[in-house]
C-alpha positions in Angstrom: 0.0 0.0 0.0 1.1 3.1 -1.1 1.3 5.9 1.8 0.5 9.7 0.9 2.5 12.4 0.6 1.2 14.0 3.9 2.4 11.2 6.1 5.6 11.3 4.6 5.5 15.3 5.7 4.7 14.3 8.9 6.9 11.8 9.5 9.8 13.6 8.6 8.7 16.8 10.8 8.9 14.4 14.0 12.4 13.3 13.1 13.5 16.6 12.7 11.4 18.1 16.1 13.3 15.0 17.9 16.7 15.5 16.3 16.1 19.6 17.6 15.3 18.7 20.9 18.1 16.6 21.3 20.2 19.3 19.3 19.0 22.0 22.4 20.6 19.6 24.9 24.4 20.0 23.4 26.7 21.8 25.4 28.3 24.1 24.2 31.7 25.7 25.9 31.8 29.1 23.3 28.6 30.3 24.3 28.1 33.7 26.3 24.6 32.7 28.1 24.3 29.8 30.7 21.0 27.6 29.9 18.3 27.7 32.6 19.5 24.2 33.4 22.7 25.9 34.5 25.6 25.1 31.8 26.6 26.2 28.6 23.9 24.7 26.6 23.7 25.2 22.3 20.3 26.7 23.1 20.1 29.2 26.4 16.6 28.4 26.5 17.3 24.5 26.8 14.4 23.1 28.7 12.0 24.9 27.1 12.8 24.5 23.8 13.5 21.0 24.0 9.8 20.4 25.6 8.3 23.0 22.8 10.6 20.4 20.3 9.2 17.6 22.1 5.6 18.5 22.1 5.6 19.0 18.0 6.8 16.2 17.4 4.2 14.4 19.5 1.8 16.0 17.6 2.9 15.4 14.8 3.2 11.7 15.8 -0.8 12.0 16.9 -1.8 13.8 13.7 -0.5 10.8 11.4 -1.4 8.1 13.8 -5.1 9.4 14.0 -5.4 10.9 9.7 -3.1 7.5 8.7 -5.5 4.4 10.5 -4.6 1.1 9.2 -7.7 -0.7 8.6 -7.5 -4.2 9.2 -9.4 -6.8 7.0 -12.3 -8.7 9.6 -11.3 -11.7 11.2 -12.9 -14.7 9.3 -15.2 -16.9 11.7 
């Protein structure tokens, strides 16, 4: 079965809301601003963006799992 163009869209905006939540998470020694969490962090705003990150690509995970149902054939009897 062939899958539609939107659920390759969405699939590939969860990787890349995962891959920038984990990317907030990097320390990082050259930067001026301490994170919230307390050390030099890529992002200075690291535990917030990486929930914000987190949260899009849970809905995007929703949005495909509710628009993109598998329907099952019945169970013979």
């Amino acid at each position: 079965m062939k899958k539609q163009p939107m659920y390759t869209f969405l699939l590939v905006f969860t990787v890349i809301c995962v891959l920038a939540a984990i990317s907030t998470l990097i320390p990082q020694a050259s930067v001026e601003k301490v994170s919230l969490l307390g050390y030099k962090a890529h992002c200075p705003f690291t535990p917030v963006s990486t929930v914000i990150c987190l949260l899009l690509a849970g809905t995007g995970c929703r949005i495909r799992a509710k628009k993109f149902k598998s329907v099952s054939p019945p169970i013979p009897k």
